[in-house]
C-alpha positions, 0 to 999 in steps of 0.5 A: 504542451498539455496535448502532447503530454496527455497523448504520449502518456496514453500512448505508452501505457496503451503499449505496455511501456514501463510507467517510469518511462511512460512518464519521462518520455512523455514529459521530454517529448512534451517539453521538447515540442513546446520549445519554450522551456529548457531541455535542462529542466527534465534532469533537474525535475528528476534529481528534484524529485528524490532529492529529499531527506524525507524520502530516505525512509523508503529504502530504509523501510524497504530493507527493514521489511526484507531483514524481517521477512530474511529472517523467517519471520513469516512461519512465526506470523503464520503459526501465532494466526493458526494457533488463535483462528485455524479452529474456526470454520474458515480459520485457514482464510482468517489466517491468511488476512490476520498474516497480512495484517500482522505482516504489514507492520513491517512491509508497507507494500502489498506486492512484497505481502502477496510475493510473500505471506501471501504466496504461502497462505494461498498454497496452506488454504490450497492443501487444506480444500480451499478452491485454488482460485479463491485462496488466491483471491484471498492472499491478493486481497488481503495484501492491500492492507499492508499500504494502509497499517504503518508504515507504509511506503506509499504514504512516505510518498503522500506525505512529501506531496501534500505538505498538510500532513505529517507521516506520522499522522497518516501512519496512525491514520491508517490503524483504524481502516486497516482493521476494518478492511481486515474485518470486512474481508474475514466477514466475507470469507465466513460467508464463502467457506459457509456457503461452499464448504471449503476448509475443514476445521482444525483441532483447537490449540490449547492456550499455552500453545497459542502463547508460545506461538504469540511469544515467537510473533512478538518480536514481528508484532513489536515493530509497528508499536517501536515506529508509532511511539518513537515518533510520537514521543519525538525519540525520533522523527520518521525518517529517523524510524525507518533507520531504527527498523533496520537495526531492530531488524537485524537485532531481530535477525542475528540474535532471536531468530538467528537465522541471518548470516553475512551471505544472507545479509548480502542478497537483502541488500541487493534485493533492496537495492533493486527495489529501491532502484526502481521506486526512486526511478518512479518517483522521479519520473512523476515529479517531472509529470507533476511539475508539468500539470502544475506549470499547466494548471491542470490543478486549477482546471479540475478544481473549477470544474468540480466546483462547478459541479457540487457545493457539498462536500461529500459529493466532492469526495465522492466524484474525486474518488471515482477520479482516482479509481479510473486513475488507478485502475491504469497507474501504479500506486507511487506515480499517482499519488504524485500525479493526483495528490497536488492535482486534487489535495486543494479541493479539500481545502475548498470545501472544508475536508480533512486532509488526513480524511481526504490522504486515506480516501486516496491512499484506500482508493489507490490500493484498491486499484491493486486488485481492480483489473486490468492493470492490478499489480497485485493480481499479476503478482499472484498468477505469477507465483501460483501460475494461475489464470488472469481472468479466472482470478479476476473473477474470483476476487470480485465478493472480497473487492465488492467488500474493499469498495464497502469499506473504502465507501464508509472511510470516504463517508466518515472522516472519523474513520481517519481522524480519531487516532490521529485526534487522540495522539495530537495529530488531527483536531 
């Protein structure tokens, strides 16, 4: 069974079917040449796999995010970083990863922050003299930290997979290492615009100016804050956030920004519902991958043989995260954390990790993936609404992902990174 398994998810993946199918077929098709279970148990690991109050929160916070961004949220976020950074050398690249950064308190998905913010950000740095490739590179690398600040679809997923962390204590595990990342790719871009002369410098915005433009963003800004103290007040529980992110939402949309009608509200839904539709159709196609390495115990295999390996639990992360990067290079974000989180979340236990530690590494390492070729989501994304070059993209990324691997390095060196928020709001000890 493992051999049939492994070779047709190769297989499909070599020929560029779609990962939910890859997945499925795999597992009939593994299934169907052992013989020894029941057909039966194929649908009943799909409708397993979303049959979950938890898992509501997805398409709940996916429509929120697209409420928010129906609702022109976006010029706000872009005009509050302006005003604050676009005197600065460089201020149009800090724009952009300050727009992401504000941006993924309400998406939680790098695909919609590079669709989106992303895609005006790199044609705003285009306009003002910045290379087209690297705005590109900038808006596809500063999409990845939308996964990591709250909320974040991917750890709702996390979160139903290993059930030592709670969705609350991974949404503010996220805060810290999202800033960094932020950081670490504001630095970087100083150092390109410096050494090349991108960009000129804008007129410094006087501070009632930036105010107002504050003023205009907060409503944005006031959502991640809204889903944070509700949860930790006990108000609500997460699933529970993501329905009042909705409402705020169209709050926000009907009655600040006024710019949400019934035909507008229409579209969203439809659009929500499609990629709804199809982050179900992966979560339930991997749920039927997982249970089958664990009726095969993969788990137990990798385990002893990293085991075997080391007795230093640093070096456990460190191979561990290697694993998930090759992994991910090949895998979307949503299946692996399915396929890998039961398979590896037991070494933490072994060797004494933190799980909230060790879900960051993972969730960090797994985003990364979505600018690593050859199969970087976000990248595709980018090239798509730019019509760019893949490869000439693929390039010009690589001093912003030399900086995500920095980052992702000093989350996976020190726990602390992930664990003192959570410690100080009673989620970690």
């Amino acid at each position: 069974m493992s051999v049939t398994l492994g070779l047709v998810f190769v297989l499909g993946l070599l020929v560029g079917m779609p990962i939910a199918f890859t997945m499925g077929a795999a597992g009939l098709l593994a299934l169907a040449v052992d013989g020894k279970l029941s057909l039966l148990s194929v649908p009943q690991r799909f409708f397993d796999g979303i049959n979950s109050f938890s898992l509501m929160a997805v398409p709940f916070f996916i429509l929120a995010a697209d409420l928010m961004t129906a609702g022109g949220i976006t010029t706000a976020l872009l005009r509050c970083s302006n005003a604050f950074l676009g005197h600065i050398r460089g201020g149009l690249g800090h724009v952009n990863v300050m727009t992401s950064l504000m941006f993924s308190g309400i998406s939680g998905s790098a695909l919609a922050d590079a669709a989106g913010p992303g895609a005006i950000s790199m044609r705003m740095m285009e306009k003002g003299g910045y290379d087209k490739y690297y705005a590109a590179s900038l808006s596809a690398a500063s999409a990845t930290i939308s996964p990591i600040i709250p909320p974040s679809i991917i750890m709702v997923i996390y979160a139903l997979s290993d059930s030592r962390v709670t969705l609350g204590g991974l949404f503010v595990a996220g805060i810290l290492p999202g800033i960094l990342l932020a950081l670490a790719l504001m630095a970087v871009n100083h150092w390109m615009t410096m050494r090349h002369g991108w960009g000129g410098v804008q007129a410094r915005v006087s501070w009632p100016e930036r105010w107002r433009a504050l003023w205009k963003a907060m409503p944005v800004l006031m959502m991640p804050v809204i889903i944070i103290v509700g949860i930790r007040s006990g108000v609500f529980t997460p699933t529970e956030t993501s329905a009042v992110a909705v409402f705020y939402a169209l709050f926000v949309g009907l009655f600040i920004t006024r710019t949400l009608n019934t035909q507008v509200i229409g579209k969203v839904l439809v659009q929500s519902g499609l990629v709804t539709a199809a982050a179900l159709l992966i979560v339930s196609m991997a749920s039927l991958m997982a249970w089958l390495l664990t009726l095969l115990q993969i788990p137990q295999t990798i385990a002893t043989a990293i085991a075997g390996v080391t007795d230093s639990a640093v070096m456990v992360m460190l191979i561990v995260m290697v694993f998930v990067l090759v992994c991910g290079l090949f895998i979307d974000t949503l299946p692996a954390v399915i396929i890998l989180v039961p398979v590896l979340s037991p070494l933490a236990d072994q060797f004494g990790i933190h799980p909230l530690h060790f879900a960051m590494a993972v969730i960090m390492n797994l985003t990364v993936g979505l600018i690593t070729p050859p199969v970087g989501g976000v990248l595709f994304v980018i090239t798509s609404v730019g019509r760019l070059r893949i490869e000439r993209l693929a390039k010009a990324i690589m001093p912003l992902l030399l900086a995500e691997f920095v980052v992702l390095l000093c989350v996976v060196l020190w726990p602390a990174l992930s664990t003192t928020v959570p410690a100080w709001l009673g989620y970690a000890r």
